[in-house]
C-alpha positions in Angstrom: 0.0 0.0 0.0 1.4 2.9 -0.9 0.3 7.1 -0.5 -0.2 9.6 -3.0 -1.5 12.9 -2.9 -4.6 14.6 -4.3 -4.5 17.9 -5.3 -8.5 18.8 -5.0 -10.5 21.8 -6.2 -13.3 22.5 -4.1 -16.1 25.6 -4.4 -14.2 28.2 -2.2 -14.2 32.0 -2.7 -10.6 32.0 -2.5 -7.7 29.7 -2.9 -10.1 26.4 -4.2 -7.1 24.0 -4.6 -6.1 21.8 -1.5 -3.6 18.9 -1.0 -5.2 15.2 0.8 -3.5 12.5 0.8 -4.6 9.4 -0.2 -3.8 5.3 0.3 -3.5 3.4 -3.0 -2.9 0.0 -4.3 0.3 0.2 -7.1 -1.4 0.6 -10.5 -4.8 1.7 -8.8 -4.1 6.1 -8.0 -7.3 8.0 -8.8 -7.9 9.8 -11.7 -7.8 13.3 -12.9 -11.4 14.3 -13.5 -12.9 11.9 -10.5 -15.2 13.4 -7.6 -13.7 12.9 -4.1 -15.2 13.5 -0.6 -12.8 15.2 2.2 -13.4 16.9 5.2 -13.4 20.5 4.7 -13.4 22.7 7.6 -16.0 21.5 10.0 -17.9 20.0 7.2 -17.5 17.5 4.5 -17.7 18.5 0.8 -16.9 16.9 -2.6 -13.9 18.3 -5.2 -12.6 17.6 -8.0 -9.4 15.7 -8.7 -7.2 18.0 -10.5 -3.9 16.2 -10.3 -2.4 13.4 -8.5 1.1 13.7 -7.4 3.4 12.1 -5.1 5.0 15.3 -3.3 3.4 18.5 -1.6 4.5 21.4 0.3 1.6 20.7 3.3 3.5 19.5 6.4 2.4 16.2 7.4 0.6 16.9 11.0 -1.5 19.2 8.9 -2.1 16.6 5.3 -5.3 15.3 5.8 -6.9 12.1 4.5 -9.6 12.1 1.3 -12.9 9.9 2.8 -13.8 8.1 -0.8 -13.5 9.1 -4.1 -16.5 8.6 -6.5 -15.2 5.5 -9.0 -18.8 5.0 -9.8 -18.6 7.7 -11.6 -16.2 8.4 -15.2 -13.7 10.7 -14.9 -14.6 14.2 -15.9 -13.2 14.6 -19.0 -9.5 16.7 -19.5 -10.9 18.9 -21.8 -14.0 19.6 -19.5 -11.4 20.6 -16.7 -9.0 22.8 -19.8 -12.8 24.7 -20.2 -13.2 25.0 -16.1 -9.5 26.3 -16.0 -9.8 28.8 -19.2 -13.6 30.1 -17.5 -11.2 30.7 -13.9 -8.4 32.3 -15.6 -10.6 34.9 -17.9 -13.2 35.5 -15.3 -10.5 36.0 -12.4 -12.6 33.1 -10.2 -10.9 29.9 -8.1 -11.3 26.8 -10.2 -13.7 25.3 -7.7 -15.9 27.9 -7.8 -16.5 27.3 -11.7 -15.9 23.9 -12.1 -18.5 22.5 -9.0 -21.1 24.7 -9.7 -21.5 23.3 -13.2 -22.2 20.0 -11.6 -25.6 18.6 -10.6 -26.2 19.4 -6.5 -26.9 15.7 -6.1 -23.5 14.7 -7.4 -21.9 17.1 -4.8 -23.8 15.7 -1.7 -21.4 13.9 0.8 -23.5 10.7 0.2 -23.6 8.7 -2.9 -27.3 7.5 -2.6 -29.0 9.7 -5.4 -25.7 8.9 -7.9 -26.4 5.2 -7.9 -30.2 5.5 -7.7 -29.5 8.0 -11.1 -27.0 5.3 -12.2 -29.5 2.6 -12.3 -31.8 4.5 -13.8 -29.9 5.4 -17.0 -28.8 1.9 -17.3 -32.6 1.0 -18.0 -33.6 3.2 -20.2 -33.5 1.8 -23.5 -30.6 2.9 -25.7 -31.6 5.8 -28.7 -29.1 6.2 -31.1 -30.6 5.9 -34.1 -30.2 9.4 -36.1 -32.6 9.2 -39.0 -35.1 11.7 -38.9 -38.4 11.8 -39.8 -40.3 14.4 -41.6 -37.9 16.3 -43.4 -39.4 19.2 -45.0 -38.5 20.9 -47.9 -36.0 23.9 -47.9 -36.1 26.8 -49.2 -32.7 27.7 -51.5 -31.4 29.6 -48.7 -32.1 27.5 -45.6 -30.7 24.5 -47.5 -27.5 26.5 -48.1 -27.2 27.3 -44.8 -28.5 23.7 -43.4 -25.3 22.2 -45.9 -22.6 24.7 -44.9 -23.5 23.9 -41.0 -23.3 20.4 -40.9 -20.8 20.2 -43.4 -18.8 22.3 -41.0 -15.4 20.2 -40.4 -13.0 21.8 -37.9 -13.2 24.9 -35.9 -15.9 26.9 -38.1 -17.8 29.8 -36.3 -20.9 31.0 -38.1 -23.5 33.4 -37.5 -27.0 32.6 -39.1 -28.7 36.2 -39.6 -32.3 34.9 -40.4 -35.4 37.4 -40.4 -37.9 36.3 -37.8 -40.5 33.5 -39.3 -37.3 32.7 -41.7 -37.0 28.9 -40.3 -33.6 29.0 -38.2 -35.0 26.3 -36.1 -35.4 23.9 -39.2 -32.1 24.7 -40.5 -30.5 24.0 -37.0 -32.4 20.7 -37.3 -31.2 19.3 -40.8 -27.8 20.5 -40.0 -27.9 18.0 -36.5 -29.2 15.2 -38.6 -26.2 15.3 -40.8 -23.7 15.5 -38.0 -25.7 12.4 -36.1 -25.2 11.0 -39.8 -21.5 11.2 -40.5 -20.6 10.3 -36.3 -22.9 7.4 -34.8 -21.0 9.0 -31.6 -21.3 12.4 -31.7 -23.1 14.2 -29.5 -24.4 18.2 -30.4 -25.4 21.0 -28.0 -28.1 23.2 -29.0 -28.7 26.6 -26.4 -31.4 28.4 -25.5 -31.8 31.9 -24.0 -34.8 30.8 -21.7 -36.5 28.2 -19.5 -39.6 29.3 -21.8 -38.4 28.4 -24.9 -37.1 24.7 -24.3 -40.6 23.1 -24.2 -41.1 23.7 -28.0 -37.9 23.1 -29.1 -37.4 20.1 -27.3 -41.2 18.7 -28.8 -39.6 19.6 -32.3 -36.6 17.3 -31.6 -38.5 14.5 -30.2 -40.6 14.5 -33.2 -37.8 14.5 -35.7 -35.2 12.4 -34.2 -37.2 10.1 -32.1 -34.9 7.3 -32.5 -32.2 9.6 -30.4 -31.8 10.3 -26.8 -31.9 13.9 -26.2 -30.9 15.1 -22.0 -32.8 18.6 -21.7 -30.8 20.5 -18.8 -31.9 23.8 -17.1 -32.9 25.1 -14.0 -37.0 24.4 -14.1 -35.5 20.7 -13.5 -35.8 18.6 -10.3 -32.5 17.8 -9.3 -33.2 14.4 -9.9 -34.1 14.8 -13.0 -31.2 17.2 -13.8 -28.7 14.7 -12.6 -30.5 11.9 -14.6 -29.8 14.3 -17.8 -26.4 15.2 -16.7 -25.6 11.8 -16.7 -26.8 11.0 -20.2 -24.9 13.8 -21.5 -21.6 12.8 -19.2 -21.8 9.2 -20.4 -22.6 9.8 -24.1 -25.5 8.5 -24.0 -27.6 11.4 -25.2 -27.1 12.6 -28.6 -28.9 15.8 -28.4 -28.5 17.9 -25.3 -30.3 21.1 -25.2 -30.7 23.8 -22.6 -29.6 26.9 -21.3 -26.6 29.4 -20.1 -25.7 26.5 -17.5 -25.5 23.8 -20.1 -22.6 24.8 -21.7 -20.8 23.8 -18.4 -22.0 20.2 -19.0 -19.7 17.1 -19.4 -20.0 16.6 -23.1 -17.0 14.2 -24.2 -17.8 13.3 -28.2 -19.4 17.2 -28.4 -18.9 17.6 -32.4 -21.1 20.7 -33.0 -22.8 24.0 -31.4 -25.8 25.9 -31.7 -26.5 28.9 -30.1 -30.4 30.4 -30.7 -31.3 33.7 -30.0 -27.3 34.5 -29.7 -27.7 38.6 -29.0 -29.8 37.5 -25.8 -28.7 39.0 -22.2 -29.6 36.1 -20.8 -27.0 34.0 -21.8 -24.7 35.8 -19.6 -24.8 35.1 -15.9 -25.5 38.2 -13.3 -24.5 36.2 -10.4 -21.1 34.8 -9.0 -19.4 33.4 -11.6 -20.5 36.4 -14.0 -19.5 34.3 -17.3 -21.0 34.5 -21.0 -22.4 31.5 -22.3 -21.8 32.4 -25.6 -18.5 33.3 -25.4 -18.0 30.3 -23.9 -19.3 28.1 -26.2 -17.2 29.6 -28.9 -13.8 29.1 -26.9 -14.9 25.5 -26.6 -15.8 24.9 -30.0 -12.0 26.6 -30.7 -10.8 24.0 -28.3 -12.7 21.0 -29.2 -11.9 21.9 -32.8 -15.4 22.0 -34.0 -18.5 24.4 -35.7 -20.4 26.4 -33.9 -23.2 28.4 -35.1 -25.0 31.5 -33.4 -28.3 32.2 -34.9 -30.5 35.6 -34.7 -32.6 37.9 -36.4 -31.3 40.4 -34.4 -27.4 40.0 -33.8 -25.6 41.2 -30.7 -23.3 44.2 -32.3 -20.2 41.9 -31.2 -21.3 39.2 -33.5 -22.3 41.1 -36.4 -18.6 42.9 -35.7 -17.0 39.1 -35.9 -18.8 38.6 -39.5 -17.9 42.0 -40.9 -14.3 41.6 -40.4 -14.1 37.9 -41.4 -14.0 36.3 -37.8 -17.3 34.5 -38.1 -18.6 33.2 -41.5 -22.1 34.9 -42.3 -25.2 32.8 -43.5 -28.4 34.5 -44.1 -31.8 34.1 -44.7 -33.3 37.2 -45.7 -36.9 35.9 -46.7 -39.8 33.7 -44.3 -40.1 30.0 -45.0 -44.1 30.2 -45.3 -44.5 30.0 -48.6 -46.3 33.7 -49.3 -45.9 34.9 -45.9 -43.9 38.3 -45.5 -42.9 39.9 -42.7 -45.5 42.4 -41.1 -46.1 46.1 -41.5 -45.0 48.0 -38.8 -46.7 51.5 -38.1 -46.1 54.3 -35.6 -48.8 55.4 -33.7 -47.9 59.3 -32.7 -49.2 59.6 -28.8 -49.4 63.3 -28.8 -52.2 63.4 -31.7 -54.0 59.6 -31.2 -54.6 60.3 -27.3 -54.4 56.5 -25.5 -57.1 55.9 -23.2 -56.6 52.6 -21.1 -52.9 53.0 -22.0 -54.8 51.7 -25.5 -54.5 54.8 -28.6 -57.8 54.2 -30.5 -55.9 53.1 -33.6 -54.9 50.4 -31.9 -58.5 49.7 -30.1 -59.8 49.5 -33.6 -57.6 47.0 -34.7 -57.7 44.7 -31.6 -61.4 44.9 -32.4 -60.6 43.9 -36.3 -59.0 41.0 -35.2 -61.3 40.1 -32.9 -64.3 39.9 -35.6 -62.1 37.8 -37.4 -61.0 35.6 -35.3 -57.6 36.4 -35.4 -55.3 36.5 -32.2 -53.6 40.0 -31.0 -50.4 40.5 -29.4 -49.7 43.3 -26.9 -46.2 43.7 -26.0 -45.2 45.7 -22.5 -41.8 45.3 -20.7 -43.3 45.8 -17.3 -45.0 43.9 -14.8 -47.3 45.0 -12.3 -50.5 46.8 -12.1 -48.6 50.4 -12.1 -44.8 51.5 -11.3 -45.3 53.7 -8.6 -48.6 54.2 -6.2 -48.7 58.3 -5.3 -50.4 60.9 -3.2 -51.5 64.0 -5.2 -52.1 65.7 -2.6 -48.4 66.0 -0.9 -46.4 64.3 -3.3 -45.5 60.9 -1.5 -45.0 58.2 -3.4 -44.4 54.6 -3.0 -40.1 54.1 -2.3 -39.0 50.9 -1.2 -37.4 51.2 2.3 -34.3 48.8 1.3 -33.4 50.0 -2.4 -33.6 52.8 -4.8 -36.5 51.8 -6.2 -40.6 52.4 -6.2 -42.8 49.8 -4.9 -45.0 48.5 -7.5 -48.2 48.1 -7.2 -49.7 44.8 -8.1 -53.6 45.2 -7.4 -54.9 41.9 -7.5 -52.5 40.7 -4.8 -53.3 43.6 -3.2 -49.8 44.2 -2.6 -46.6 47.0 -2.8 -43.8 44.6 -4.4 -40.2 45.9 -4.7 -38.9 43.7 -7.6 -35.2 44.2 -6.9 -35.2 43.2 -3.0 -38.6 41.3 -2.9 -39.8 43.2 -0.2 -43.6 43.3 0.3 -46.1 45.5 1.9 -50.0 46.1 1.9 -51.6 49.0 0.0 -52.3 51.5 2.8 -55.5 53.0 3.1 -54.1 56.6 3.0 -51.2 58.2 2.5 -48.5 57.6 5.4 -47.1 61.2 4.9 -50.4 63.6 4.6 -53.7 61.0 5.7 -55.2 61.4 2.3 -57.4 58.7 1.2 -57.0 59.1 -2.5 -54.3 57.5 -3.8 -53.6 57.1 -7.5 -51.7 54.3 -9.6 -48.9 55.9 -12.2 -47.8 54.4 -15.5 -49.7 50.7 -15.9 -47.7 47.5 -15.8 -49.4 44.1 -17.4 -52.0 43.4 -14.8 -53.2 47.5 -15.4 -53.4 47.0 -19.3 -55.4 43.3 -18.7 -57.9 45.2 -16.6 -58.6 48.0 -19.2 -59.0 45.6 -21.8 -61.4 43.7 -20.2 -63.3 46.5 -19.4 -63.1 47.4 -23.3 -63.4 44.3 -24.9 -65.8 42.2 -22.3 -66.6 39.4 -24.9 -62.8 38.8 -25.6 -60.6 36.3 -24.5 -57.8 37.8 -22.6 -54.6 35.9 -21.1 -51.9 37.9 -19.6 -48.1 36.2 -19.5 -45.5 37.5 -17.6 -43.2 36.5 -14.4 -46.6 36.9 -12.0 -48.9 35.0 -14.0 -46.3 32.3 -14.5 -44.6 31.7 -10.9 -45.8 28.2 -10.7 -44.0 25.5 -12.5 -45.5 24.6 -15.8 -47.6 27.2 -15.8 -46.0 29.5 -18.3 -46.0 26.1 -21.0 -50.0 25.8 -20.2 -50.4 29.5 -21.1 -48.3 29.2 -24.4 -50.1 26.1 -25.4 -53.6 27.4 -24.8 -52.4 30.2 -27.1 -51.6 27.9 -29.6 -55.2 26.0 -29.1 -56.4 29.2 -30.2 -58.4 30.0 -27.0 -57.1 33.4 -27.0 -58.1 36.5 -28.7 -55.6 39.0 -27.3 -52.4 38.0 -25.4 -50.8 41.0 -22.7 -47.4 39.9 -22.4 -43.6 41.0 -21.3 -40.0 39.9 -23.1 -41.3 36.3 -22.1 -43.4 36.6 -25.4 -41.3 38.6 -27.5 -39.1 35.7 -29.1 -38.8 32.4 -30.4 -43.0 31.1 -30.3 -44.6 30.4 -33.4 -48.4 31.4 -32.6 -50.2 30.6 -36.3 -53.6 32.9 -35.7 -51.4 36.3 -34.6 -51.8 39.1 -37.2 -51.5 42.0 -35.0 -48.5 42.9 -32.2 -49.5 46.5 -30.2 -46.1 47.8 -28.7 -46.7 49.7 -25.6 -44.5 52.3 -23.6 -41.2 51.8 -25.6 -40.0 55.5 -25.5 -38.3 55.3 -21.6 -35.3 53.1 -23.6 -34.8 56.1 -25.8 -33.5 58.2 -22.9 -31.7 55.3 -20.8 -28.1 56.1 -19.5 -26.9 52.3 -20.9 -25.3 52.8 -23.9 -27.1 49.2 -25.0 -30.3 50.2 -24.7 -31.1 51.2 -28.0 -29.3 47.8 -29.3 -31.9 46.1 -27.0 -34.8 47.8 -27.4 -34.3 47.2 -31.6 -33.9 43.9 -31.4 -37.3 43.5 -28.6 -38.9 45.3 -31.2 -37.9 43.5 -34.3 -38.1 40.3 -32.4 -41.9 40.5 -31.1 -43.1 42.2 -34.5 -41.4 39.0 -35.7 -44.7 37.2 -34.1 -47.0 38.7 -36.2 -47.8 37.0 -39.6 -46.2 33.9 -39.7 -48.5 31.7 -41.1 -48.9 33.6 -44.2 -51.9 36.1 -42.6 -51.7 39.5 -43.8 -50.4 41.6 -40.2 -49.5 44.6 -38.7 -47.7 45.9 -35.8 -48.4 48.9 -34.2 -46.1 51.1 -32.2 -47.3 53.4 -29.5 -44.7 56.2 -28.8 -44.4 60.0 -28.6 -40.9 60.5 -30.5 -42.7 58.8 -34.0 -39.6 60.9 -35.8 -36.6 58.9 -33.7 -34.4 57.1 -36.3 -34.3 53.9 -34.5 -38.6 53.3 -35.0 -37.3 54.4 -39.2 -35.5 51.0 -38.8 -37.9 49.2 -37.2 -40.5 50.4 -39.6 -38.0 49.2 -43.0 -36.8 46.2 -41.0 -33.5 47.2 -41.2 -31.1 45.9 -39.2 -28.2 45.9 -40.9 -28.0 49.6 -41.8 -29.2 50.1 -38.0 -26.3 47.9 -36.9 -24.0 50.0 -39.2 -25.0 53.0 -37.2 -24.4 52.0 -33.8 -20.8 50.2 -34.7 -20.1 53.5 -36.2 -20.9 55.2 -33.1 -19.4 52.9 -31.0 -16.3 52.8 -32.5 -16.2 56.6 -32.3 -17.2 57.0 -28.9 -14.2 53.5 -28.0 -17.3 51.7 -26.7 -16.9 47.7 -26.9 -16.3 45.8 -29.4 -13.6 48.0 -29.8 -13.2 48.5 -26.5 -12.8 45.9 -23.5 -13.6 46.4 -20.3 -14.0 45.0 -16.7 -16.3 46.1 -13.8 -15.5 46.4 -10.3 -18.2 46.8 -7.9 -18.5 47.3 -4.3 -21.3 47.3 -1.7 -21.6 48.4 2.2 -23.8 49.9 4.2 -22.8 53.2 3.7 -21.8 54.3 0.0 -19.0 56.5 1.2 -17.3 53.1 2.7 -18.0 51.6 -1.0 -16.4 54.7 -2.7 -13.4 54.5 -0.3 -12.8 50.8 -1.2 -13.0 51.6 -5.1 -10.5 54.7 -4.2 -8.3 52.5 -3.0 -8.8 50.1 -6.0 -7.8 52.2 -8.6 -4.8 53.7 -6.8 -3.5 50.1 -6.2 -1.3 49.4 -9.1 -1.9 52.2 -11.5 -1.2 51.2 -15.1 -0.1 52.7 -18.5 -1.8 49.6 -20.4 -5.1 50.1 -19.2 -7.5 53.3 -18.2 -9.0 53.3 -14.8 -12.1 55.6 -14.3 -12.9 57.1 -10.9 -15.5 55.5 -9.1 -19.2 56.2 -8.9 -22.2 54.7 -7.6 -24.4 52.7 -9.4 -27.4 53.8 -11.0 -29.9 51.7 -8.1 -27.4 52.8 -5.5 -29.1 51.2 -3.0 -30.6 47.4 -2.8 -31.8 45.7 0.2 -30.1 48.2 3.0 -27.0 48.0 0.9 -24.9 50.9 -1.0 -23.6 49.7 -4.1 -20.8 51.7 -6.6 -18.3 50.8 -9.4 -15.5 51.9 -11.3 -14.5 50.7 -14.7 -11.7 49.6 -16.2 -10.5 49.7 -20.1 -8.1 49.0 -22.8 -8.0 48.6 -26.4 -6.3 45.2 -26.1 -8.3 41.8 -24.4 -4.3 40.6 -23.7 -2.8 43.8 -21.6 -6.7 44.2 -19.9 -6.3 40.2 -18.8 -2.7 40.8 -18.0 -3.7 43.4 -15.6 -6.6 41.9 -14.0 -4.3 39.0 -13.3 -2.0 41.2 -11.3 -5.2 43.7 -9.8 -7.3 41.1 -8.5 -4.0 40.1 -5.7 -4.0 43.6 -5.2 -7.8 44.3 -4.1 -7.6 40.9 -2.2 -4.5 42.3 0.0 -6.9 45.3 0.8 -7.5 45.4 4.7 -11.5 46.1 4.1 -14.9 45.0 5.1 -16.1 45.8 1.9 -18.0 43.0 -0.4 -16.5 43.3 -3.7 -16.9 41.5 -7.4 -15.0 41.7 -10.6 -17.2 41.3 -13.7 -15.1 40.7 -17.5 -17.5 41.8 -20.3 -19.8 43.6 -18.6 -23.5 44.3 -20.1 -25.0 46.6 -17.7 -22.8 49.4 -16.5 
């Protein structure tokens, strides 16, 4: 019996690697890439085996022993650790924190019970590999050109699929897997999704046209169970097909030969929470690594993409007509506020035409970006209105519930009866959220069938796939909905999409906002019409004469693209720019200031500029101050290099401060 040592990454804050030592038959040493329980502190928690050596620089009164290590279990793939390690590196994180994360929580318990109950299970369930589809449609000159040049793909081959909405992406994504599951009875393909929301469909469409191939869906609506269950099918090879979203690009995938990422330009593929990483930026590193094609589809591409295929980085596919044979995509109009007065937050243009569609038995579409009955309850009288205590932030007012909610800390109160500051008893509701705009319609269109979607009406689980579906069934006339509607659903009966309250984006201190707004606006319209109906879409605003509704109007991305990478590129804004993010939070924001001071007069730099601090925009969120200070350079290399060096610097700080470094930010 002889000893070796285990070098272990476990999910730390700090320093995540640690030596234990471990006793070992010759021949028999643990792998790299194998689980292994330890004792951690006063508690026992599983790591990763990173390396197994033979020496360590621990004394030997302080080397502890490892309990077990999971042989159960395949080793984690070297590659999948090379991604981990790359994700630590760029994002300035321990290894543990990344690569234990990305794990299944049942695989990290200190027991082994739910592994080998998930072990048995995959082990029943009939094999599914056989990739002939079923049902393959006809394409379109276009789609089959880009369907070819995707699953023909061989090597490292990044490609961006610019496809007006209604243009069949999702088909093309589909005949481009079945030739990969053709040429590799092995290979296994990754296909990403922006939301929870949108894997139901997708995942129906897949089933459908590969049935004879297992397909692991992994996202955070699972139970952990069931997410293990799917991890494991993916880990093991068994499933072909994985699909899911921003946390499934951290999956064990070992024969991964191709990936797809829908709806590319979506914020949501980039994490707002510890590990602040970009799925998407991910996914092309590893398709760099892995040596293999990758494809990012949009109608809408984020400006860094579009960037990547104007300069020759990424190669550009489009499809610049719908698949529908005669269906085109819908007119858009601009409803001018100061002449059509709204009543009910509702102009009556647009009444007129909810009512047209109505008589037909069409389906209507009303698009607002807020949730809620109104943003803000208020006292005419003296001026009070409704702040939340913790943040700076109004309480909404969400009337059913009968509630005050503050959607950045959660907080909840009752409506009062008066107002706290001056007694009055007449309190009034400001702007209208979802739940305001449901009520007016109801009260204008009584006979109609109304169905509201949005994070309220959806909290319980499978709720938001019942709504979509009874859509879909037809069994509703209009539809209120927020960015949960705006992308990625086919309804077949929607010929008109009503835009609400879009204007507050034109004036918003984010230099993305009019990126984002355009492509909300471009992807909802995109609802309208696909089924070859004659539509519309109708935009509410007060600024009719504001260039970016002139795109919207002609559909015009690219020349609207053209614009903003103009102005960015004047102005030294990313893509031409990189930056990093520092924030801090305390109680008080003169301790958060203080700390960022400090920061930036660290280890000052000639390779990088380093902008004074200042708080953030919501300054305050649940009793805490919160304030940031940038960081740029014209070169990813000397930004990194810096970082590197900076975040031993902030870490020998003597503070009490809570601090986080975000790479690539979105929201500054």
């Amino acid at each position: 019996m002889s000893h070796c040592i285990l070098q272990i990454a476990l999910d730390t804050p700090l320093d995540s690697l640690f030596d234990y030592r471990w006793a070992c038959e010759p021949g028999s040493e643990p792998q790299v890439g194998q689980l292994a329980l330890v004792n951690f502190g006063r508690r026992e928690a599983v790591g990763l085996i990173v390396a197994v050596k033979h020496e360590t620089d621990v004394p030997a009164d302080k080397l502890k022993d490892a309990i077990a290590v999971r042989s159960q279990l395949s080793p984690l793939p070297e590659r999948w650790i090379a991604l981990a390690r790359f994700a630590a590196a760029y994002y300035h994180r321990p290894l543990g924190e990344v690569a234990l994360p990305g794990l299944p929580k049942n695989l990290r318990l200190s027991t082994t019970v739910a592994l080998d109950r998930a072990l048995k299970k995959l082990a029943k369930l009939p094999d599914a590999h056989d990739p002939m589809p079923t049902d393959m449609p006809v394409l379109n000159a276009a789609q089959r050109q880009a369907a070819d040049a995707i699953g023909g793909a061989l090597g490292f081959s990044p490609m961006l699929l610019y496809g007006v909405t209604g243009s069949g992406k999702t088909e093309v994504y589909l005949q481009a897997c079945a030739q990969v599951l053709h040429r590799d009875d092995a290979a296994q393909i990754l296909i990403l999704v922006p939301e929870i929301n949108l894997t139901p469909q997708l995942e129906a469409n897949i089933r459908a046209r590969f049935p004879g191939v297992m397909l692991a869906t992994l996202h955070s609506s699972l139970s952990e169970g069931e997410r293990m269950l799917h991890w494991l099918a993916a880990h093991t090879g068994r499933a072909r097909i994985v699909l899911g979203t921003r946390l499934a690009i951290l999956s064990s995938l070992p024969n991964l030969k191709m990936i797809v990422i829908d709806e590319e330009h979506d914020p949501s593929y980039k994490q707002q929470e510890g590990l602040r990483y970009s799925a998407r930026d991910l996914a092309v590193w590893r398709a760099r690594q892995l040596d293999i094609p990758i494809v990012l589809g949009s109608a809408t591409p984020s400006l860094e993409s579009w960037h990547h295929a104007q300069t020759g980085r990424y190669r550009r596919l489009e499809l610049r007509e719908r698949a529908v044979r005669d269906a085109v995509l819908p007119r858009v109009k601009l409803i001018d506020m100061e002449r059509d007065k709204p009543k009910e937050g509702l102009t009556p243009t647009l009444m007129q035409a909810l009512r047209l569609r109505i008589e037909r038995g069409e389906q209507s579409l009303l698009f607002l970006n807020r949730r809620g009955y109104a943003p803000v309850l208020c006292c005419e009288a003296c001026g009070w209105i409704s702040n939340c205590t913790r943040c700076t932030a109004f309480m909404v007012l969400h009337r059913p519930e009968r509630r005050l909610r503050c959607h950045h800390c959660s907080l909840e109160t009752r409506i009062p009866h008066a107002c706290p500051t001056c007694g009055n008893v007449d309190l009034q509701p400001l702007g209208r959220g979802t739940q305001r705009v449901e009520e007016g319609l109801q009260a204008l269109f009584p006979q109609a069938r109304i169905l509201r979607i949005d994070a309220d009406s959806t909290r319980r689980k499978g709720s938001a796939q019942e709504a979509f579906d009874t859509v879909h069934r037809g069994d509703v006339d209009i539809l209120i909905g927020t960015q949960m509607v705006a992308k990625g659903h086919d309804f077949k009966r929607l010929t008109l999409v009503g835009v609400l309250n879009p204007d507050t984006a034109l004036f918003s201190q984010d230099y993305r906002a009019s990126e984002r707004l355009f492509a909300q606006l471009m992807q909802v319209a995109g609802r309208a019409g696909r089924a070859g109906l004659e539509s519309e879409v109708l935009i509410q605003s007060r600024y009719c004469q504001h260039p970016l509704y002139g795109a919207v109007m002609r559909h015009d991305y690219d020349r609207f693209a053209g614009s903003l990478l103009e102005e960015r590129h004047q102005a030294a804004l990313p893509p031409y720019m990189y930056q990093a993010l520092l924030r801090a939070e305390a109680p008080e924001l003169a301790t958060a200031i203080e700390f960022l001071e400090a920061a930036r007069d660290a280890m000052p730099s000639d390779a990088v500029v380093i902008n004074d601090p200042i708080p953030m925009t919501m300054t305050r969120v649940h009793n805490v101050d919160r304030a940031q200070l940038l960081v740029e350079s014209n070169s990813r290399p000397a930004l990194q290099a810096f970082l590197t060096e900076w975040v031993e610097a902030l870490r020998a700080l003597k503070s009490r401060v809570r601090w986080s470094l975000e790479v690539d930010p979105l929201d500054i």
